[in-house]
C-alpha positions in Angstrom: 59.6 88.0 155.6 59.5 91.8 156.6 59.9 94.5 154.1 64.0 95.2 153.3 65.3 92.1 154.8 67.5 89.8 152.1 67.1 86.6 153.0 71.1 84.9 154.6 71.6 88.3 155.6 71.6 88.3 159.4 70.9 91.9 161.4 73.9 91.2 163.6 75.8 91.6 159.6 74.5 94.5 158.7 75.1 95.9 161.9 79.1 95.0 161.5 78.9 96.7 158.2 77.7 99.6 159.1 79.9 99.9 161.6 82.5 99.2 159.7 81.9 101.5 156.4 81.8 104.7 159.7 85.1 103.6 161.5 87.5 104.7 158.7 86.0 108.3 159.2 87.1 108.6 162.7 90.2 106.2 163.3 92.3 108.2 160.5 93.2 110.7 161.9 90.6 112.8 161.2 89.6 115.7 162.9 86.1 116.4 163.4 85.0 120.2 163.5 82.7 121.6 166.0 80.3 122.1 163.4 80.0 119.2 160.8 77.6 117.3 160.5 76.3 114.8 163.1 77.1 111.2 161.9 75.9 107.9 163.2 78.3 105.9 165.7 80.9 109.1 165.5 82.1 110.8 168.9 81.5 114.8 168.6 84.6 116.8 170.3 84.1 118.7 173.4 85.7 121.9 173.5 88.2 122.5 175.6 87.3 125.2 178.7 87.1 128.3 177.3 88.5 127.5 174.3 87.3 130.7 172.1 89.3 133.0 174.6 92.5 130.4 174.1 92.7 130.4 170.0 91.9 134.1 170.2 95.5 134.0 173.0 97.1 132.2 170.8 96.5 133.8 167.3 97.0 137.2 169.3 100.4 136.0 170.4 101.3 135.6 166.8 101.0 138.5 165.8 102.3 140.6 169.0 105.8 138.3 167.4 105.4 139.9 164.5 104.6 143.2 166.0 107.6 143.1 167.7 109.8 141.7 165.4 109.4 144.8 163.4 110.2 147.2 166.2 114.1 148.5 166.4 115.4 148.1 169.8 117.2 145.4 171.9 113.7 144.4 174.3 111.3 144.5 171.5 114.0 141.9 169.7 113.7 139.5 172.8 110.2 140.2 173.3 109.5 138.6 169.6 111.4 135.4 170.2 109.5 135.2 173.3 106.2 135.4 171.8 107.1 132.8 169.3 107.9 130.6 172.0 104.9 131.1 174.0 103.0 130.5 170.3 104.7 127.2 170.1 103.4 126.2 173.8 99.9 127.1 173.6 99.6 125.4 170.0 101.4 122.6 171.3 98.9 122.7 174.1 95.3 123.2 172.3 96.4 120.5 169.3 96.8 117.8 171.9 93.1 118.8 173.5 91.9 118.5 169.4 91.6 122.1 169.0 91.7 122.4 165.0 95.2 123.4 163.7 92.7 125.8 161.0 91.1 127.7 163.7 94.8 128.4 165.5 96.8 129.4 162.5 93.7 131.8 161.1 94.7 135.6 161.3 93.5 137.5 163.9 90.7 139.5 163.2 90.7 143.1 163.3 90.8 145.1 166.4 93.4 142.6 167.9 97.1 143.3 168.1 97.7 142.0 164.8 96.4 144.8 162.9 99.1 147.4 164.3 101.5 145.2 162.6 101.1 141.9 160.3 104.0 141.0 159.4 107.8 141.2 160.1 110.1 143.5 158.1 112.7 140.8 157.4 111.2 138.6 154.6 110.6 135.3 156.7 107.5 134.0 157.4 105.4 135.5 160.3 104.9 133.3 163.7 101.6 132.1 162.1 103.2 130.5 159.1 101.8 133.5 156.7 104.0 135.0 154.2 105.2 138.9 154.8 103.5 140.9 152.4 105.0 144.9 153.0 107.4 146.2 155.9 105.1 147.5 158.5 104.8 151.0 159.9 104.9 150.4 163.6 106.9 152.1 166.8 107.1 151.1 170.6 104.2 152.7 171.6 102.0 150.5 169.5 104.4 147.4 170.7 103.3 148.9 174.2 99.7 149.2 173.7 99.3 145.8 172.3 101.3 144.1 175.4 99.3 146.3 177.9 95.9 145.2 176.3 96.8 142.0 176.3 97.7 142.1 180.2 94.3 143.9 180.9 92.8 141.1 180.2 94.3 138.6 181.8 90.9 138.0 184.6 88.9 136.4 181.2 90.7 133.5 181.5 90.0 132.4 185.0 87.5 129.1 183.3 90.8 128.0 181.9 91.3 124.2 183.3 93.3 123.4 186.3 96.6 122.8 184.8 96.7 125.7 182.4 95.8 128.5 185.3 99.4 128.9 186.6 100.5 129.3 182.3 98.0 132.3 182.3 99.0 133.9 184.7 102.5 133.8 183.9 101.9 134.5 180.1 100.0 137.7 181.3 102.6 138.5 183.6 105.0 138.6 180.8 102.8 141.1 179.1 102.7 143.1 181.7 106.5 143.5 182.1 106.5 144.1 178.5 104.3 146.7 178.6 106.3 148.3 181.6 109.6 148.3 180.0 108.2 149.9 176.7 106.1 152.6 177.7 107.9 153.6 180.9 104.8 152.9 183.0 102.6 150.0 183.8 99.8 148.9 182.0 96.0 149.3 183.6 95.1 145.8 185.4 91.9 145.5 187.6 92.9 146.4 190.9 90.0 143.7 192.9 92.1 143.5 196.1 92.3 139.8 197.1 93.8 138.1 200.4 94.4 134.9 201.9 97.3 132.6 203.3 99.2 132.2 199.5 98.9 136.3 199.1 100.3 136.6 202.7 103.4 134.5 202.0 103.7 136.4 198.4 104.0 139.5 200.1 106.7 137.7 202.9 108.7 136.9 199.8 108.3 140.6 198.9 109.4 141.8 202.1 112.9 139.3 202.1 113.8 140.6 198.5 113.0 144.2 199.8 115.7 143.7 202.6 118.4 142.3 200.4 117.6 145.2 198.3 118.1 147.7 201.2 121.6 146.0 201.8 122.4 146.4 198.3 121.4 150.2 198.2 124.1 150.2 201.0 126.6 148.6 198.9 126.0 150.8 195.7 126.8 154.5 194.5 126.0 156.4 191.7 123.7 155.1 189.2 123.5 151.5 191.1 122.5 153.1 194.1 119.7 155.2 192.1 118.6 151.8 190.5 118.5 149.9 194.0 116.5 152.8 195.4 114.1 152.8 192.7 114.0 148.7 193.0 113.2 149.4 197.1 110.3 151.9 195.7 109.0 149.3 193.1 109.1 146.2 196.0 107.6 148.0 198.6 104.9 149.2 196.2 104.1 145.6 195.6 104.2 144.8 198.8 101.2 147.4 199.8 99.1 146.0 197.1 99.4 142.7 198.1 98.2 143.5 202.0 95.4 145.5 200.4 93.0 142.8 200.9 93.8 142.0 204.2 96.6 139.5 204.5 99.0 139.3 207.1 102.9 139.1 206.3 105.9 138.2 207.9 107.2 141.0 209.5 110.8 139.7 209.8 113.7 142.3 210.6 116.7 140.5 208.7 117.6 137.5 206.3 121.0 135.9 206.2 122.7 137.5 203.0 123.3 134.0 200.1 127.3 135.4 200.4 129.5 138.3 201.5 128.3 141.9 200.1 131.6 143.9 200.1 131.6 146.5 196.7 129.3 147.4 193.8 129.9 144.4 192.1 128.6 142.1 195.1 125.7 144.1 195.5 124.6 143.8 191.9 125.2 140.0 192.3 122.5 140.2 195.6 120.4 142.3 193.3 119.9 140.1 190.4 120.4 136.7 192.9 117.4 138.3 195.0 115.2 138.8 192.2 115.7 136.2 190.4 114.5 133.8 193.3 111.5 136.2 194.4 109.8 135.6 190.4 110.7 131.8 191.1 108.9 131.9 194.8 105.8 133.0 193.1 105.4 130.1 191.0 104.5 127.9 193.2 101.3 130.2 193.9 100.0 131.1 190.8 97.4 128.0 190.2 96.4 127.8 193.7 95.3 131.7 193.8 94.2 131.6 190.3 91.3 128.4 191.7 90.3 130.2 194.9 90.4 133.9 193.4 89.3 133.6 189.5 89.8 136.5 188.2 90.3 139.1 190.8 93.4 136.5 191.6 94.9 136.1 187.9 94.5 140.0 187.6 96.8 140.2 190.4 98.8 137.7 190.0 99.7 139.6 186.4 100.5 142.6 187.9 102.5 141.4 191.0 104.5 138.6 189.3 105.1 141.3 186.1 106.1 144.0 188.8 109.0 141.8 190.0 109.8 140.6 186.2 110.5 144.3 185.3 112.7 144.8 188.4 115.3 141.7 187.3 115.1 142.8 183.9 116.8 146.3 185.2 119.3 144.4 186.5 120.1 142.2 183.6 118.0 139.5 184.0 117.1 137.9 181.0 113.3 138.0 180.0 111.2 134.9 180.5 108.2 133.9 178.6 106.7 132.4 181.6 108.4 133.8 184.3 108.0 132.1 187.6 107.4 128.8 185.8 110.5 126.4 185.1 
């Protein structure tokens, strides 16, 4: 008989017990972190594609909610339930990849948005779950500074898996319209030109809105016609950054107008209507560009698909937390 072995005591049983005394630890629901302890028979989790970058997202967007909850002013206001909504989404999102609920619901460290503002004036709890402690101190041009930042970095999450590259970009774009409408100007973005058959039929789409647009400056006076001008401006803008790569659009003179443009009122109608359907075109690009141009592509994807969110906004188009995305 070897040394440790009980006699009636198969291997095969201790084996099975074994087994069994390490199965309750992981079919419990219990989460492993990355860094406990290695145990015997017990899967380690893989993080998730640049997961660091996402909880940092998603701890960042809690705060810019409470950030902008404590700013006075009809777009901060929307701009705070958005956030909270785009919170819920990526939480939502890393928990199902097993993604710790600690590491997502820690404060953000200093330096990040969070710090121009941590909590919300009002006495409920903060997007993050933490109690308000003392009104903040914060204006529009911190809310604006935080947004922009945000947008500026949109290229570090290119190693973002497949089916959360079209979310990043739209999330970013949403920062960037943010930052427009708050400051007055837009935020700095990387400017890497990039080109292609899906930035070609962006720029297409460009061109159509920028037609409808001309018909509605027809259609307009006074201050309409000074906001369809400035809409023209911002599209055809847009439009030159997207061919600054190299891609080829559409040069087609006219589009059939959706309905009849007669007054001021129908042209506002062909405004927002034209808009509204140039953020939705864009959708269907974002992932695609985002895989064959990484970065340079979700950089200018952010600025192009936040250009066009700031125009419908001026025409009283509600806000989207991922605009272009259903």
């Amino acid at each position: 008989m070897t040394q440790g072995a009980r006699p009636g005591v198969p291997r095969r049983t201790v084996m099975v017990g074994l087994v069994a005394a390490v199965l309750p630890a992981s079919g419990c629901g219990i989460r492993l972190e990355d860094d406990a302890p290695a145990v015997p028979l017990v899967p380690t989790r893989t993080p998730v594609p640049a997961e660091a970058e996402l909880v940092a997202l998603t701890r960042d967007t809690a705060s810019l909610a409470d950030l902008a909850e404590a700013v006075p002013g009809a777009v901060a206001a929307d701009l705070a339930t958005l956030h909270r909504r785009q919170y819920s989404v990526l939480r939502t999102t890393l928990l199902s990849a097993q993604v710790p609920a600690a590491d997502l619901d820690t404060p953000a460290p200093a330096g990040t948005p969070s710090t121009a503002g941590p909590t919300n004036p009002t006495g409920t709890p903060s997007a993050s779950g933490a109690a308000p402690s003392s009104p903040p101190v914060v204006g529009r041009s911190e809310l604006a500074e935080a947004e922009g930042a945000s947008a500026a970095a949109a290229a570090t999450f290119a190693g973002v898996e497949p089916s959360l590259r079209a979310t990043m970009a739209s999330l970013h774009a949403q920062r960037y319209a943010a930052a427009t409408l708050l400051a007055g100007r837009p935020p700095t973005v990387p400017l890497d030109p990039v080109a292609g058959n899906r930035v070609a039929a962006l720029a297409t789409s460009t061109s159509a809105a920028g037609y409808f647009l001309e018909v509605v400056a027809a259609r307009s006076t006074g201050r309409q016609r000074a906001r369809a001008d400035a809409t023209l401006a911002a599209l055809r803008d847009l439009r030159a950054d997207q061919l600054a790569g190299g891609a080829i659009a559409d040069a087609s003179l006219g589009h059939p107008l959706p309905f009849p443009v007669e007054d001021s009122a129908d042209a506002a109608r062909l405004a927002r209507q034209a808009l509204t359907s140039l953020r939705a075109g864009y959708g269907e690009h974002l992932e695609p560009l985002v895989t064959s141009d990484g970065g340079a592509g979700l950089a200018a994807l952010t600025r192009w698909l936040g250009a066009v969110e700031v125009e419908a906004h001026r025409w009283g188009v509600d806000l989207a937390p991922f605009p272009g995305l259903a």
